[in-house]
N, C-alpha and C positions, 0 to 999 in steps of 0.2 A: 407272442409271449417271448419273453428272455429265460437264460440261466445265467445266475449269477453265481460271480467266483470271488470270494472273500480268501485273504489272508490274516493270520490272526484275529485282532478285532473286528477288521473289514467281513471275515467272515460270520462273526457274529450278531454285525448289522445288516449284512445280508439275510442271515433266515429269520433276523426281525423285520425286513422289509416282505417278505415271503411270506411271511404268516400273516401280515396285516394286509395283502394285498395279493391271495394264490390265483386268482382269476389273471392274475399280470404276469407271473412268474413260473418259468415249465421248470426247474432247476436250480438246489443249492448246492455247491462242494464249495470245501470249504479245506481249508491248509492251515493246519497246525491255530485252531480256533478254539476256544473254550468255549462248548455249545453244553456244558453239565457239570454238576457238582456244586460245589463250594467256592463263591465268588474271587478271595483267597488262597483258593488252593494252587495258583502259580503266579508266576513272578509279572502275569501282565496283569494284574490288578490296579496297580501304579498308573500304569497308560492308559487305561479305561479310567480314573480317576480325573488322570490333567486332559484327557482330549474331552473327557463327558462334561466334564465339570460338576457328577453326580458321583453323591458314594459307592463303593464297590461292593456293598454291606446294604443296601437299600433293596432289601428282597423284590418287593413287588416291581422294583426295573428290572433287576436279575431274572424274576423267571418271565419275564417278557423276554429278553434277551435270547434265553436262552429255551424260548418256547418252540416246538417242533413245529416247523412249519407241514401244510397238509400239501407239499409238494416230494415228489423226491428229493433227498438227501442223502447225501455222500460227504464224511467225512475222510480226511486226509491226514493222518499223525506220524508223531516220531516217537518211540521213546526217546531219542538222545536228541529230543527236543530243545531243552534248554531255558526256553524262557516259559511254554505252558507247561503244564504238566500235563502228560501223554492219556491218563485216566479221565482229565477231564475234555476231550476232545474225540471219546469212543460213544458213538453215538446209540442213544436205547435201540434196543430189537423191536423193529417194527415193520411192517410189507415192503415200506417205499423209502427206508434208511440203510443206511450199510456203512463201514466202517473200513478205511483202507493203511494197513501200517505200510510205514516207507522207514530204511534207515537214512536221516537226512538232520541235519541243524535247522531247528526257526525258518532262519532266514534263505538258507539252503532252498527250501521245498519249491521258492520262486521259477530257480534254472535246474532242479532232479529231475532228469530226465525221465527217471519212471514217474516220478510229481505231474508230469507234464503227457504221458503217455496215458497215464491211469485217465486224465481230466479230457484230453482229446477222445479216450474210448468213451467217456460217461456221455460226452458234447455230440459224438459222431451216433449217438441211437436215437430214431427215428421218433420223434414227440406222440407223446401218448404208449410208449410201448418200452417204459424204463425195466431196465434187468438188473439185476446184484452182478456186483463185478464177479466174471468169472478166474477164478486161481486152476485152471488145469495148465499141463503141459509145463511150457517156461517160465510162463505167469504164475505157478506154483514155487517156484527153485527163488522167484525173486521177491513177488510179495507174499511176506506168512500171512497165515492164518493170525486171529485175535488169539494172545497167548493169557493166560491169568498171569497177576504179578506175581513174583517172588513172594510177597509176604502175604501174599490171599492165603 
């Protein structure tokens, strides 16, 4: 089996490759990905538009897309994202999902070294025996905890 690593949209055709095919796939993370919400609700709609050549607004691709795959799942976001919007890239609460803030740009989360540190700890556990990322100690002081928005 593999784990696959998407960025933005890559990340969102990776947990649709995942969910059509869990028996092939040990692992999604996924960096700064629109895996929920409202097709709309950030600025990469446009580029799911010209690379799909399908509407952004065509629900039933939408919740394929953005169907949880039955594999673990780790998502990677920013608020100071910039091009997704950070609400739609926090993944539902569920046993084998977890949700990782980073402060980083879009494009940034490629070379953030904690981008890259969080992805290598997810990558380095032993198949079959996935954990939620652990925040104690240092890993506390650098990734927060899921905070509610300001306007919740």
């Amino acid at each position: 089996t593999v784990s696959l690593i998407g960025q933005s949209l890559g990340g969102a055709y990776a947990r649709l490759l995942a969910a059509q095919r869990p028996d092939a796939v040990r692992s999604v993370i996924t960096l700064g990905s629109p895996v929920t919400g409202h097709p709309r609700a950030s600025n990469a709609w446009r580029i799911y538009e010209f690379t799909s050549g399908k509407s952004s607004v065509d629900q039933r691709h939408w919740q394929q897309v953005t169907q949880v795959p039955d594999v673990p799942t780790t998502s990677i976001y920013s608020r100071s994202d910039g091009v997704v919007a950070w609400q739609s890239s926090v993944e539902a609460a569920r046993p084998h999902t977890e949700s990782i803030e980073v402060v980083s740009s879009h494009i940034g989360m490629a070379v953030h070294p904690l981008v890259l540190y969080a992805v290598a700890e997810r990558l380095a556990q032993p198949e079959g025996q996935w954990q939620p990322f652990e925040r104690r100690g240092w890993r506390a002081a650098v990734f927060p905890r899921l905070r509610p928005h300001p306007a919740s």
